[in-house]
Structure formats: structure tokens, C-alpha cells
C-alpha positions as CSV (number, residue, x, y, z in Angstrom):
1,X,21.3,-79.3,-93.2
2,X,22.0,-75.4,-93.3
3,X,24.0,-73.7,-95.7
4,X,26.0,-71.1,-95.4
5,X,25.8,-68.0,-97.8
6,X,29.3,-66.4,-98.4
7,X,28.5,-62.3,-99.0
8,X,29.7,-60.7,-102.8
9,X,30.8,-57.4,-102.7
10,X,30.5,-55.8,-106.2
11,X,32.4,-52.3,-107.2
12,X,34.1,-50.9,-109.7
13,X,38.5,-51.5,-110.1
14,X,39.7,-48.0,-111.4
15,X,41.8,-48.3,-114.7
16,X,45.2,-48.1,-114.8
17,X,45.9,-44.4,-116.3
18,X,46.9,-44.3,-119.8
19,X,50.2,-42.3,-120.5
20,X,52.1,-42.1,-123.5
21,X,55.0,-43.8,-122.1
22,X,58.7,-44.9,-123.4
23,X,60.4,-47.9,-124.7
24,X,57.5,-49.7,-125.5
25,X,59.5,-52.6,-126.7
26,X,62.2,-53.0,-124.0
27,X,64.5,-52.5,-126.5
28,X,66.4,-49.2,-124.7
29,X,66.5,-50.8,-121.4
30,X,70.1,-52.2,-121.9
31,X,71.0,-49.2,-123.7
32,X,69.6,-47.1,-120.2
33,X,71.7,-49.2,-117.9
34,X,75.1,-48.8,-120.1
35,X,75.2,-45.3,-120.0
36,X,74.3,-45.4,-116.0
37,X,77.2,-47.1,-116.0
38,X,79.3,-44.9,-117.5
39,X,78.4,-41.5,-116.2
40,X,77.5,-42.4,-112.4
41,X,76.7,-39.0,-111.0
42,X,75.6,-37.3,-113.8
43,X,71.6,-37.4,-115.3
44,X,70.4,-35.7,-118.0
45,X,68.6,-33.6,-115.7
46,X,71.9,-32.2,-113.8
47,X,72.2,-29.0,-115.8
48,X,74.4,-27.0,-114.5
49,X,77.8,-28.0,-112.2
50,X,77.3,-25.2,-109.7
51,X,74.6,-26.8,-108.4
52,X,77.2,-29.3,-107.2
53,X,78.4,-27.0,-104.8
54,X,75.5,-24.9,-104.4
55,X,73.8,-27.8,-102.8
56,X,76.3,-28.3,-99.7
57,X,77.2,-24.8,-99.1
58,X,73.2,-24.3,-98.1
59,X,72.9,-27.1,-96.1
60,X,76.4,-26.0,-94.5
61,X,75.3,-22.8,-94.1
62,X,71.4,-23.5,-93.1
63,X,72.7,-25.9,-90.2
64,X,75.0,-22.4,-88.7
65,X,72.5,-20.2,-89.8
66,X,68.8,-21.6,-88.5
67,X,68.6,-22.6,-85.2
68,X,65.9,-25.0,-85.2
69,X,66.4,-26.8,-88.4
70,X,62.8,-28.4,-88.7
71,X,62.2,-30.2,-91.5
72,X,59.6,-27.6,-92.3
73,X,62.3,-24.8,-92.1
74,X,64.4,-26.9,-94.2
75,X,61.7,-26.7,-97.5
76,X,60.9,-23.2,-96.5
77,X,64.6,-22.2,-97.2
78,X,65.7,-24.0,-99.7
79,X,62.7,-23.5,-102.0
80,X,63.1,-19.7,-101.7
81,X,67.3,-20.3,-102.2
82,X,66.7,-22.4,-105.6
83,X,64.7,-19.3,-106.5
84,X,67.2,-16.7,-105.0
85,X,69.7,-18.8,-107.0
86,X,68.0,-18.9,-110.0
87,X,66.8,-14.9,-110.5
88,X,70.7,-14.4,-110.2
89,X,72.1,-16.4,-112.9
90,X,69.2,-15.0,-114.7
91,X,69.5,-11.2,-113.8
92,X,73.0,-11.4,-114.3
93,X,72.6,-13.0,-118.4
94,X,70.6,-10.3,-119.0
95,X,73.1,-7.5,-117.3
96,X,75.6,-8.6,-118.5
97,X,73.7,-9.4,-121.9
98,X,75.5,-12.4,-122.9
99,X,75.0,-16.2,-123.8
100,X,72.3,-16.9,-121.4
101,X,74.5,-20.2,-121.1
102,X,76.9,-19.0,-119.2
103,X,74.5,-17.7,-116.8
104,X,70.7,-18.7,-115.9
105,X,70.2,-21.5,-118.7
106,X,69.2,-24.9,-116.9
107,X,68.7,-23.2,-113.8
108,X,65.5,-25.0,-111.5
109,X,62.2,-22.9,-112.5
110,X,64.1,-21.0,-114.8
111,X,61.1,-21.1,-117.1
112,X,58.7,-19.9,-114.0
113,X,61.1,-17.4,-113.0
114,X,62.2,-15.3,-115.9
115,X,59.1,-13.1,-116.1
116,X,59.6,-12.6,-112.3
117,X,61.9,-9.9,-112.7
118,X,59.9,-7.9,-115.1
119,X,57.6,-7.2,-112.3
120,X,57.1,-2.9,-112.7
121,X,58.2,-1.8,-109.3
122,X,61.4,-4.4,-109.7
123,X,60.4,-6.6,-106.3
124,X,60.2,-10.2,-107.0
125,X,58.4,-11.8,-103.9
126,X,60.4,-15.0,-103.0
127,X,57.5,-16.7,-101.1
128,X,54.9,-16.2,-104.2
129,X,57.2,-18.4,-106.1
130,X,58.5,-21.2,-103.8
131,X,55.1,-21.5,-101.9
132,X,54.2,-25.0,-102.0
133,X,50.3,-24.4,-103.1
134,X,49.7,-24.8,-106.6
135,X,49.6,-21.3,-108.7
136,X,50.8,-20.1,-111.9
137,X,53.9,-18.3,-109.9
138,X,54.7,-21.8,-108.3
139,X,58.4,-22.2,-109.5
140,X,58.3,-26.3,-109.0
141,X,55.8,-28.5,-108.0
142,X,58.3,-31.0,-104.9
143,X,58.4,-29.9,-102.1
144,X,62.2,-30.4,-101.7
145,X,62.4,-28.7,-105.3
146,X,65.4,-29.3,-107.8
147,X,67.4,-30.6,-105.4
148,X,64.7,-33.6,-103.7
149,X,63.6,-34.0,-107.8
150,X,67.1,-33.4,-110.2
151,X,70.1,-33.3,-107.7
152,X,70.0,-35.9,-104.3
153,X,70.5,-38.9,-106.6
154,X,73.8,-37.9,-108.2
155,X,75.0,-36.0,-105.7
156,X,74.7,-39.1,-103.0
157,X,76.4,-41.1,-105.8
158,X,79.0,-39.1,-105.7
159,X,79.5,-39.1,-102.5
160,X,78.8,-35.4,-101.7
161,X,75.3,-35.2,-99.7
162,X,73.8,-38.1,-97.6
163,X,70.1,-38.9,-96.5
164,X,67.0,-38.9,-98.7
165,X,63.7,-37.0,-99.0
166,X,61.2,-39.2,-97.2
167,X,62.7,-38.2,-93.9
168,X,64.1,-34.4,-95.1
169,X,66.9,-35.1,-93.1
170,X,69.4,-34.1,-96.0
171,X,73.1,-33.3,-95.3
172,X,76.5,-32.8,-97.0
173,X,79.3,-35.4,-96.4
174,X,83.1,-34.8,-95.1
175,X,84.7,-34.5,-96.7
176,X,83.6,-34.1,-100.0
177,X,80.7,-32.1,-99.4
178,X,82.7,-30.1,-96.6
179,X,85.5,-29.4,-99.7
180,X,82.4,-28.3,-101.3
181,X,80.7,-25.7,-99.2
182,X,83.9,-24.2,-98.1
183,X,85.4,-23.4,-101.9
184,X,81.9,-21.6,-102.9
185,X,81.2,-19.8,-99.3
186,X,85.1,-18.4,-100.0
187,X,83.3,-16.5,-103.1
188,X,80.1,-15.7,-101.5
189,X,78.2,-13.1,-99.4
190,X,76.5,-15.8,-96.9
191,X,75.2,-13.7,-95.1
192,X,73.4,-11.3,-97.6
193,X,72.0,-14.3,-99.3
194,X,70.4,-15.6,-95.8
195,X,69.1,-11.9,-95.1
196,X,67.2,-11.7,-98.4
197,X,65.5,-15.4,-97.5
198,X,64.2,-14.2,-94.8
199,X,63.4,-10.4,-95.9
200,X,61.4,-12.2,-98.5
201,X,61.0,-8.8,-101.1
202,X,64.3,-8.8,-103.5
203,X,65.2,-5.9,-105.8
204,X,66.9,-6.2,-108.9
205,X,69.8,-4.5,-107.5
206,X,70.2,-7.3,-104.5
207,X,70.4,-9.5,-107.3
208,X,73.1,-7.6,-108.5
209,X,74.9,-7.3,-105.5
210,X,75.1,-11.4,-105.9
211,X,76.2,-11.8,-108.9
212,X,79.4,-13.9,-107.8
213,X,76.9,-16.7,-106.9
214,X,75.8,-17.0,-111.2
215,X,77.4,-20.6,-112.0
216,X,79.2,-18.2,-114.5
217,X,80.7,-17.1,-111.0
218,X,82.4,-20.7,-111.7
219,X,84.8,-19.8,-113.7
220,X,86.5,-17.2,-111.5
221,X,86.5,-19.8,-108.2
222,X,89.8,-22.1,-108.6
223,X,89.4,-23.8,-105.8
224,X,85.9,-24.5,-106.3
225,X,86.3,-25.5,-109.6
226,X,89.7,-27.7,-109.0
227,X,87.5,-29.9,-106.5
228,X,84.4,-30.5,-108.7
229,X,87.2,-31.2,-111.1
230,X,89.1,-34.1,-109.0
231,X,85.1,-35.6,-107.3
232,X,84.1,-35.6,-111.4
233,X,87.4,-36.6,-113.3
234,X,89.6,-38.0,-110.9
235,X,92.7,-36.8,-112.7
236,X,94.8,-38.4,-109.7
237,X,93.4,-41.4,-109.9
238,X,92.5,-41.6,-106.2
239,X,89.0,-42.5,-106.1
240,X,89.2,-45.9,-107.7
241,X,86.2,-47.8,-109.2
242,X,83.3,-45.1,-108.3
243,X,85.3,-43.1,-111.1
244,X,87.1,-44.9,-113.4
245,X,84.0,-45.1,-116.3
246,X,83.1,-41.5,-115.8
247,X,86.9,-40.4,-116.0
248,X,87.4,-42.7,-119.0
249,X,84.1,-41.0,-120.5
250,X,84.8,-37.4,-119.9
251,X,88.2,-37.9,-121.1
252,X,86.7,-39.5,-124.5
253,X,84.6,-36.6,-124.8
254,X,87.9,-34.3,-124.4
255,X,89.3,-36.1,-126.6
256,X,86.6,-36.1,-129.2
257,X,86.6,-32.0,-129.1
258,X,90.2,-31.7,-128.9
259,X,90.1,-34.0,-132.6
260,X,86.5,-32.3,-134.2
261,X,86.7,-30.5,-137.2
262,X,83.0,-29.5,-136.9
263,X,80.7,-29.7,-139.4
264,X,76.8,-30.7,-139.4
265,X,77.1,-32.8,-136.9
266,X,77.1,-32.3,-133.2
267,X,79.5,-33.2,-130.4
268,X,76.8,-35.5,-129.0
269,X,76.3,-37.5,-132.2
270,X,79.7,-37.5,-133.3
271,X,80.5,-39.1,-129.9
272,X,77.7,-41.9,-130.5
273,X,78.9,-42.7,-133.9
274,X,83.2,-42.4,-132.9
275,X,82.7,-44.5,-130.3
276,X,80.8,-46.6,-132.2
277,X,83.1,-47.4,-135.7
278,X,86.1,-46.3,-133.5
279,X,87.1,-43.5,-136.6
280,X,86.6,-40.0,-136.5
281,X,84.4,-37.4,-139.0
282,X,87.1,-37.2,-141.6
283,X,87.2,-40.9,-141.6
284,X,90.7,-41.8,-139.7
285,X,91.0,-44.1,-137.1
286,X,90.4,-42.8,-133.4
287,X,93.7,-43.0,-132.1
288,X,94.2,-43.4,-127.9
289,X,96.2,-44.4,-126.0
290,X,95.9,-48.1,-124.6
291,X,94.4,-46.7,-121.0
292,X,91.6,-45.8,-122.9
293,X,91.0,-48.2,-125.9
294,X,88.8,-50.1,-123.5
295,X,86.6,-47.4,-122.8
296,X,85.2,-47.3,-126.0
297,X,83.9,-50.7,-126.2
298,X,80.9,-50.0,-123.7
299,X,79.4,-47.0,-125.9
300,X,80.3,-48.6,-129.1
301,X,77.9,-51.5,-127.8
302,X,75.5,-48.7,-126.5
303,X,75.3,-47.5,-130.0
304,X,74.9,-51.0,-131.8
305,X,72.0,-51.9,-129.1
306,X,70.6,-48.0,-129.7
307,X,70.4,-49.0,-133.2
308,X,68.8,-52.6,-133.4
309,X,66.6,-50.0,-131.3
310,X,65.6,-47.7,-133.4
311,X,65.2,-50.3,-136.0
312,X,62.3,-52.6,-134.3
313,X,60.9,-49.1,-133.4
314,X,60.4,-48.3,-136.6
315,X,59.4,-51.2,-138.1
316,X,56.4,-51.2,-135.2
317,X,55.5,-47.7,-136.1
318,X,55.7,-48.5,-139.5
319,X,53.2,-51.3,-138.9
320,X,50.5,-49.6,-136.8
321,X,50.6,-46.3,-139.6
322,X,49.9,-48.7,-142.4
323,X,46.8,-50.6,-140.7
324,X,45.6,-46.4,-139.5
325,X,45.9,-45.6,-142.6
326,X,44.0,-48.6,-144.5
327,X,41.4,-48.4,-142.0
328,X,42.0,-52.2,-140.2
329,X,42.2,-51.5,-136.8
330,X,41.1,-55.3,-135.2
331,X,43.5,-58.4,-135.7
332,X,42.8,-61.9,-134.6
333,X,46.4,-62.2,-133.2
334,X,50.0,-61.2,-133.8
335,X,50.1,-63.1,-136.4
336,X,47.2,-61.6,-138.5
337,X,48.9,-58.4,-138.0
338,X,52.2,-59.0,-138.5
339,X,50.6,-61.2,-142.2
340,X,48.6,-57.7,-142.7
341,X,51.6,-55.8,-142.1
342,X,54.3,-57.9,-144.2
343,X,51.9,-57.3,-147.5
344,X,52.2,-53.3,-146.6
345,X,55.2,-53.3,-146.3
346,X,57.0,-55.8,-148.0
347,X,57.2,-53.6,-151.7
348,X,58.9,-51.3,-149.5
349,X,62.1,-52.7,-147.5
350,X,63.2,-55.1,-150.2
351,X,64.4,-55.1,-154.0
352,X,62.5,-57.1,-156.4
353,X,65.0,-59.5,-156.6
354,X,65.5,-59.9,-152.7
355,X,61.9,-61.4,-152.8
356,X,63.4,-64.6,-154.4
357,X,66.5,-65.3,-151.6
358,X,66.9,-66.3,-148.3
359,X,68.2,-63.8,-145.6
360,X,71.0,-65.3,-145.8
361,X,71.8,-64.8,-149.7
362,X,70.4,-61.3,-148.7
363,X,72.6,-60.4,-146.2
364,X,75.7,-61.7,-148.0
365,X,74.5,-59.9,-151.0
366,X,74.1,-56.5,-149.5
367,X,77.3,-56.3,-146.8
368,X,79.5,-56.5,-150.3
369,X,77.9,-52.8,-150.9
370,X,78.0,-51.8,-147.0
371,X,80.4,-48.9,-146.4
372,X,83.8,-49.8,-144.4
373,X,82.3,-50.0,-141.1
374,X,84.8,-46.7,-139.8
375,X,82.8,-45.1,-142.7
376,X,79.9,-43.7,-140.6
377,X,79.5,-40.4,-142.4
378,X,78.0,-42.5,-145.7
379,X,75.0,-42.2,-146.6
380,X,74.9,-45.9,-147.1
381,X,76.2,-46.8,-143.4
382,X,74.0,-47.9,-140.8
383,X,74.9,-44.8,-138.5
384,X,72.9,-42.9,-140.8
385,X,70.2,-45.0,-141.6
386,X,69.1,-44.7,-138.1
387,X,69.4,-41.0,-138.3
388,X,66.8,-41.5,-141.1
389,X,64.4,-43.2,-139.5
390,X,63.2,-40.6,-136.6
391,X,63.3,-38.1,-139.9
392,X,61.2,-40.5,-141.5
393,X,58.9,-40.3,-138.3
394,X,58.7,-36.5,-138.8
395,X,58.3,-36.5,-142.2
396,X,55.2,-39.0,-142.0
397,X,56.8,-41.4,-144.4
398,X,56.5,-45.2,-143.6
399,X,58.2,-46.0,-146.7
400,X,61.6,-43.9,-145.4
401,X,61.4,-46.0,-141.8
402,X,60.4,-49.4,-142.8
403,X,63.3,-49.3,-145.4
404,X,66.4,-48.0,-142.8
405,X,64.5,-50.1,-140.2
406,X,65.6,-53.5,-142.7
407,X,68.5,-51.5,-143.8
408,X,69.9,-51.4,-140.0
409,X,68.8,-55.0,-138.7
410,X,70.6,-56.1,-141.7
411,X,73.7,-54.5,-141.4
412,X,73.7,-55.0,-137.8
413,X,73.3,-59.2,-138.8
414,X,76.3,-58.2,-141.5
415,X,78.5,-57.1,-138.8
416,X,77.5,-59.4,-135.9
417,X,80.4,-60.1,-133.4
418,X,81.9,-63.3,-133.2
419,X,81.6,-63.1,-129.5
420,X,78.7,-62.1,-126.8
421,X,77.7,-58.7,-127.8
422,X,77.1,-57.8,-123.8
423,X,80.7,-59.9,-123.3
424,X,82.6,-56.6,-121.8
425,X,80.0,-55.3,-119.4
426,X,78.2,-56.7,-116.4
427,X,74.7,-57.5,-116.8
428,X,72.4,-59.6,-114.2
429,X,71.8,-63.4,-115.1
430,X,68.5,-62.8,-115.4
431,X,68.0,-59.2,-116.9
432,X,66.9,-59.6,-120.7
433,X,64.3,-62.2,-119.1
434,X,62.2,-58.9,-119.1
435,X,63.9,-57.3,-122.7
436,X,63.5,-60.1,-124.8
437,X,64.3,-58.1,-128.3
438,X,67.9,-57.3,-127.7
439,X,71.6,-57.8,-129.1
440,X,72.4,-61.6,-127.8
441,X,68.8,-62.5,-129.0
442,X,68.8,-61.0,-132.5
443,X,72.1,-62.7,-133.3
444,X,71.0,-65.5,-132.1
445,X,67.6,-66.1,-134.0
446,X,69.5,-64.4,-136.8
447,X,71.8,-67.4,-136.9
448,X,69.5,-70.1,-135.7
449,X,66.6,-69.6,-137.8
450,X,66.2,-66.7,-139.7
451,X,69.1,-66.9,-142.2
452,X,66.8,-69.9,-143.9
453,X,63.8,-67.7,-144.0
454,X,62.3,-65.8,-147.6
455,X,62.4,-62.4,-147.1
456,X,58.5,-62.2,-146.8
457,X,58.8,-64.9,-143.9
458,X,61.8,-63.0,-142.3
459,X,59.7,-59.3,-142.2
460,X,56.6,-61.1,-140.7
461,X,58.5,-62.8,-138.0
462,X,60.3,-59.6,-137.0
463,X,57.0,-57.9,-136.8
464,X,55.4,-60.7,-134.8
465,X,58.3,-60.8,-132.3
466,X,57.9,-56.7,-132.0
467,X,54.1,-56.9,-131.2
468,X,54.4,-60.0,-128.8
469,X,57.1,-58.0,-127.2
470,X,55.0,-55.2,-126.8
471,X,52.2,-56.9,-125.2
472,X,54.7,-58.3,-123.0
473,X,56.4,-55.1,-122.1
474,X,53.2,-53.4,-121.6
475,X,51.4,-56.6,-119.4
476,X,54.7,-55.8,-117.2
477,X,54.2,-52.1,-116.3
478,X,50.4,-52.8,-116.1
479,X,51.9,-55.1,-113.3
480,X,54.3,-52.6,-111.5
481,X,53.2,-51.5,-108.0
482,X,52.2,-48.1,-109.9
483,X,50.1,-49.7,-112.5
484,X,50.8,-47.7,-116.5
485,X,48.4,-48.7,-119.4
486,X,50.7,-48.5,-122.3
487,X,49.5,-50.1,-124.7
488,X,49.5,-48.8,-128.6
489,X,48.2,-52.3,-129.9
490,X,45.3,-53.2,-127.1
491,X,43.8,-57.2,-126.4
492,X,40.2,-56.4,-126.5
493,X,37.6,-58.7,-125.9
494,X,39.7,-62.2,-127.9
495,X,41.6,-59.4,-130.6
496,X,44.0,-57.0,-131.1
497,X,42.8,-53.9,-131.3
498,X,45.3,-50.8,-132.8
499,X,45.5,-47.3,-130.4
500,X,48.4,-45.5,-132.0
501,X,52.0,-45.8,-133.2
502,X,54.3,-44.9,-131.1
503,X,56.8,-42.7,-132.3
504,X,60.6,-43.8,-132.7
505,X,62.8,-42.1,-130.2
506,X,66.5,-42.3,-129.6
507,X,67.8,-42.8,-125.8
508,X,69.3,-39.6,-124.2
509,X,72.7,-41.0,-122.8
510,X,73.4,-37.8,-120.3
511,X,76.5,-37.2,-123.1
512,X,74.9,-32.8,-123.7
513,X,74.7,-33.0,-119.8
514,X,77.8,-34.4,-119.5
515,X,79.2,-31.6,-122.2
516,X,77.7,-28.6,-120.2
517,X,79.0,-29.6,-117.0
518,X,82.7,-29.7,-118.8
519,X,81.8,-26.2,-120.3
520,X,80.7,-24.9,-116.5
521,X,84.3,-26.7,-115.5
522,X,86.2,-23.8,-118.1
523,X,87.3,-27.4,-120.1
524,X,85.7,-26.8,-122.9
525,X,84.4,-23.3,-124.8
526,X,82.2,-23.1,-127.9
527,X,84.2,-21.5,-130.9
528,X,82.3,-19.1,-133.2
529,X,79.7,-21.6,-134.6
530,X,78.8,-22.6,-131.2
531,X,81.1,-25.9,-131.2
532,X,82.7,-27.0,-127.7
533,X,86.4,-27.2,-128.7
534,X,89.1,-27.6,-125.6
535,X,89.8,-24.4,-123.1
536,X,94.0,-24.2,-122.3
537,X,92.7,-25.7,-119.1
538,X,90.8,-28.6,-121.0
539,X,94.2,-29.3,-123.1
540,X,96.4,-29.4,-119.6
541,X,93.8,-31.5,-118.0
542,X,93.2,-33.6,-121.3
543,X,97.1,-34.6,-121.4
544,X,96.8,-35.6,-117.8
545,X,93.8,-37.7,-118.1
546,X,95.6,-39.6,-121.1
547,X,98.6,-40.7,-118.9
């Protein structure tokens, strides 16, 4: 009887690439999707606000101006416009030599395009910098530049362009895109800007003969700036939904800079931690009005999830730096890790006579010296015992991070919510199936089984659930359709093997983005230490936001 011989084909499967990566634990996902949330339209990539209107007066003026409208003439002028765009703000900062914030800062190949104009016969070539070929002149690498890479997203979310950049057929809406293109072109010199795209060679003075079009140039258009005002804020309320959470944040953060009284801290971080405790710097209560009460209690759960964050972050990092540092790179499991870890460690994040109690007795014992929780501005409060973990990062010190790391998770299990942490916002049934260290989880273990645990059993568990989570995380993006080796603790061969920590990072939550573009709307100015307090305009707008 014959057999048939199947055939074998032998090759090679290319790795996955290794990058460096983010959120290796899953723990900042949640805090990622809050602040979506609540500043729809704005990244922390969407620098500047006249790009808002930039973006629809080309593509208004593009569609008049070039007949055929190819895709291909499409990326040919608008990557030499972003650069046209960008030597003005910048020519004009340093004419006018003042705060380069008013003027070219966050501009699209700002950095590429600054030593354009010192160029010794003062012609900057447009086409050496927006041609698509790679070179050092190249002022960014997508072919639909800032707008295809920063701008589409945000500005389809609110509702100003339309289409997408796999077919290049990208136009602005009616009528908010219309609004748009019409208040800039009423401050512009259309067709001067067109001429120069297609002349190609610009001299310093055309720049200067442009210099409305600076997003300074902002300031000085009302009507421009009224209508990025009512798409952004929605002082009239008109908009419904697609606004509310970004008017309720922008207002917060009016609010917050109308109330500062400075200091060392900045208007970002003071927002994280007011929103969080609900009190101001000087230790008051926040006071709002009831529209806006409500508003809070998304961030202040972004901030409690930011900081269980932080806290497993640190702990892992903590881990991984002690076995580099002893020279044990290979583990059995999780477990042989997390037992190698817990004897590092353990001298370190508890008292001598913690060692003896449950968590339980522990945590009772230690919320009785926890500040009042509107107390965020002491030392002792868990607001800043996150702060001290990334320094402890930068200082090298795994004694600093493991410490706050125990410090936080316990004043976060002090202070746990009688309810659903995630209660108020709207998460997918099935969401933390893939972010399995998170707020609902911690309480729950916390509750369930860990109050009965030593304080030796309690560390190694948390480090066990940290590395098992990372494994997990990083099996999962070694699983996406674009395949990323992330991991910092590798399975080799029946062990763990140790790569590197990775490094403790907060979540940027769009809020200095959010900030500038207020600043670009003439709402907010920096007094003389460079702190946004409110403009007259801010105030006005401020008192109609709060009802």
C-alpha cells in the first residue's frame, strides 16, 4: 500500500521587534480612556489652536485655488503650507523677539525648521523641506504631515474636517469647518500665501509680510477666535453631549487659575491633585457650583487609578533593580521572584513592628497618621508620595520607590470607596478582562484576602500579581496584528529571565495641551513667574461657563 509523503517547509519566523514600550502593566489603560473622555478633540499632540482653523482655510482655499486637486497635489501643497506656516510663527518670535510661545512654539517641524531661516542669502527653499524623500532638511516624515499625523483625529471629532488619510480625500465640514476657513481667510493674504507655494524660494521678508497668519495672529481675530471658542467650550450650550465633558473640564481648569495662588507647583499638577481631594493649594475646599460638582468626580477617579499606577510601577521597578543589582537575573517562576524580591525589599517598605501584624492592623494603624485627605500638599499624603516615587526613579533609589509604592497602595486601601470606584463613568462589560491590576480589583483582593495576610505575605503577592500581569500584558501586544516584544522580565527556555526595569511614568492627560490652547484662545495669560492666571476675557467667559 503506498504512502503518501506530506512536504515540510523549514524557514526562519522574524522576531517581533523589541521597543521600549508603555504601560507595561495595564495599569494606565483606564486612566488613558478617562481622560479621552473628557477632552474629546483635544491630544496631547494638538499644540497650538490655530491649527484649528488653519486646517479648513487650506483645504477651502486649495479646492478654489488648484484646479485639479489630485491627491498628489493635495500632499504637495499642504506639506509646503505646514512649512510656510511654520517659518512664520517662527520668523515672527524672533522679529518681534518675544516669548517664542506666543509665536512658533509647538508649530509641525518646528525643530527641523528653525535653522531654515539662517540660511546666508535669507531664501528658505520650501520643497527641500516638505519633500517626501528622507534627508536631514525633511520637516516630517507622513506624507499628509501634522495634519494626516497630529490634527485629522481631533479635528473629525469635533466635527470640523471629514474623510481620512488612506484615501487623501480630506475636507472641511459646513458648517463648522466653513465658520472656520472664513474667520481666518478675513485676516489673511490668500493669495500671497498660494503664490509663495508655488514660487517655491521664500525670503525672510515674505515671511514678514505674513505675519498675521502667526497663531499669535489669534489674538487680534475676534471672530476667529469667538468660533474656536463656542466648537471648544460651548458656552451656549448648544452642542449637547459631544461637549458637555470638555466644557465641564475647560471650565475646571478656568476655575482652578482663576483660584491659584501659585507656588511650586504647576497648573497641571495642581489640577490632578484639586480634582482629586476636591480642596485647593492653601487647603480650602474647592467650591463650585452644583453644574460642575459632578465634573470632578471623573479626574478625581483618574487620579486615584493614576496613583494605584504609579504604585505597582514602582514596586516592579523596584523588584527588577534589586535582582540587577544582586546579580540574579533567572527565576523559576513568579513566585521565586516575587520570594527573592519580598527579602530585598521587605526591610525597606515596612516598620519593624509592621512585620508582626496583618494588613489589616496595618492599615488601621497607619490611616490614624494619614493627613486629612483635602490635605494633598503634606508631605505625608499620598499625592505626594507618588510625586516621590518617579524622583526616586531618577534618583536611582529603590529604597525611596518601594517605600511610597506601600505608602500609596496603602492609603489608597485606607480610603477605598464604599461604592464601585469606576461607578460614575462608562466602561465596557468586558474591559479590565485585559487590565487586570486596576481600582475595582485592588479593593476587592484588598478586602477579600489580603487584609488577613502578614506583611511579608501581602508584599510578595503584590509582586507576584505585578509580574504575572506583565507577562500577560506583554503576551497580549506580542499578539496584536503589529506584533511588540515588550517584555522587561522574559520566559526563556522553562524560566524567567530579567531584561530591564522599566521606568515609572505618570500618564499625560492632554491637561498642558488643554492649557495652551486656552492661552492661544486670550483666556488665560502667564503672570510674571510664567503662571496662566485668567485674561478679562477668561473671567467674562469663566462667569458664563458657571451658570
Amino acid at each position: 500500500m503506498a504512502r503518501s509523503m506530506a512536504s515540510t517547509l523549514t524557514a526562519w519566523i522574524k522576531p517581533a521587534p523589541t521597543i521600549t514600550g508603555q504601560d507595561h502593566l495595564g495599569t494606565q489603560a483606564p486612566c488613558e480612556s478617562i481622560y479621552v473622555e473628557q477632552l474629546r478633540g483635544i491630544t496631547n499632540v494638538t499644540s497650538r489652536a490655530r491649527y484649528f482653523s488653519f486646517f479648513p482655510w487650506f483645504l477651502r482655499e486649495f479646492e478654489r485655488r488648484v484646479a485639479s486637486g489630485t491627491a498628489e497635489d493635495l500632499v504637495r501643497y499642504l506639506r509646503r503650507a505646514e512649512c510656510l506656516f511654520a517659518l512664520i510663527g517662527i520668523r515672527h518670535g524672533l522679529h518681534e523677539d518675544e516669548d517664542e510661545t506666543l509665536h512658533g512654539a509647538g508649530m509641525v517641524g518646528r525643530e527641523a525648521l528653525v535653522p531654515a531661516l539662517a540660511t546666508d542669502d535669507g531664501v528658505v527653499h520650501l520643497s527641500s523641506h516638505a519633500a517626501l524623500e528622507s534627508s536631514k532638511l525633511r520637516y516630517f516624515m507622513n506624507p499628509l504631515g501634522g495634519l494626516g499625523q497630529y490634527y485629522l483625529g481631533p479635528l473629525r471629532e469635533l466635527g470640523i474636517l471629514g474623510g481620512d488619510t488612506r484615501t487623501r480625500d480630506i475636507r472641511y465640514t459646513d458648517p463648522r469647518g466653513l465658520r472656520l476657513a472664513e474667520t481666518f481667510a478675513a485676516g489673511s493674504a490668500a493669495s500671497k500665501f498660494f503664490g509663495l507655494l508655488e514660487q517655491d524660494d521664500v525670503r525672510v521678508e515674505d515671511l514678514d509680510t505674513l505675519a498675521l497668519f502667526c497663531p499669535c495672529g489669534l489674538l487680534h481675530s475676534d471672530a476667529e477666535r469667538r468660533t474656536l471658542i463656542e466648537i471648544l467650550l460651548d458656552p451656549g450650550r448648544r452642542l449637547g453631549d459631544e461637549a458637555r465633558t470638555r466644557r465641564d473640564t475647560l471650565t475646571l481648569l478656568l476655575d482652578l487659575a482663576s483660584r491659584s495662588n501659585g507656588g511650586e507647583y504647576d497648573l497641571s499638577d495642581e489640577f490632578r491633585a484639586a480634582t482629586y481631594a476636591r480642596t485647593l493649594v492653601d487647603g480650602s475646599p474647592w467650591a463650585l457650583p452644583a453644574s460642575l460638582r459632578g465634573s470632578l468626580s471623573p479626574w478625581s477617579v483618574y487620579t486615584r487609578n493614576e496613583l494605584l499606577s504609579i504604585a505597582f510601577q514602582g514596586l516592579f521597578w523596584a523588584a527588577i533593580t534589586s535582582a540587577e543589582r544582586s546579580g540574579s537575573r533567572r527565576f523559576v517562576d513568579p513566585i521565586d521572584f516575587a520570594s527573592f524580591a519580598t527579602k530585598a525589599l521587605l526591610p525597606e517598605v515596612f516598620d519593624e513592628d509592621d512585620l508582626h501584624l496583618q494588613l489589616g492592623d496595618i492599615v488601621r494603624r497607619r490611616s490614624a497618621k494619614l493627613p486629612e485627605f483635602g490635605a494633598w500638599t503634606n508631605d505625608t499624603h499620598e499625592i505626594q508620595a507618588g510625586w516621590r516615587i518617579t524622583q526616586g526613579v531618577r534618583d536611582d533609589d529603590i529604597a525611596v520607590v518601594a517605600r511610597n509604592a506601600v505608602d500609596v497602595l496603602i492609603a489608597l486601601q485606607a480610603r477605598a470607596p464604599q461604592d464601585d470606584p469606576y461607578l460614575s463613568l462608562h466602561f465596557a462589560a468586558d474591559y479590565f478582562d485585559r487590565y487586570p491590576i486596576n481600582l475595582r480589583s485592588f479593593f476587592h483582593r484588598a478586602t477579600e484576602r489580603w487584609t488577613a495576610l502578614s506583611a511579608e505575605a501581602v508584599l510578595r503577592e503584590w509582586l507576584v500579581w505585578a509580574l504575572r500581569t506583565h507577562l500577560r500584558v506583554a503576551f497580549q501586544k506580542l499578539a496584536d496584528a503589529n506584533p511588540r516584544d515588550t517584555f522587561k522580565v522574559r520566559p526563556i527556555e522553562g524560566t524567567l529571565v530579567v531584561i530591564e526595569p522599566p521606568v515609572p511614568v505618570f500618564t499625560v492627560p492632554r491637561i498642558h495641551r488643554a492649557v495652551g490652547l486656552l492661552r492661544d484662545l486670550r483666556l488665560l495669560a502667564d503672570d510674571d513667574s510664567g503662571r496662566p492666571i485668567l485674561t478679562t476675557d477668561g473671567t467674562a467667559l469663566l462667569e458664563q461657563l458657571r451658570g
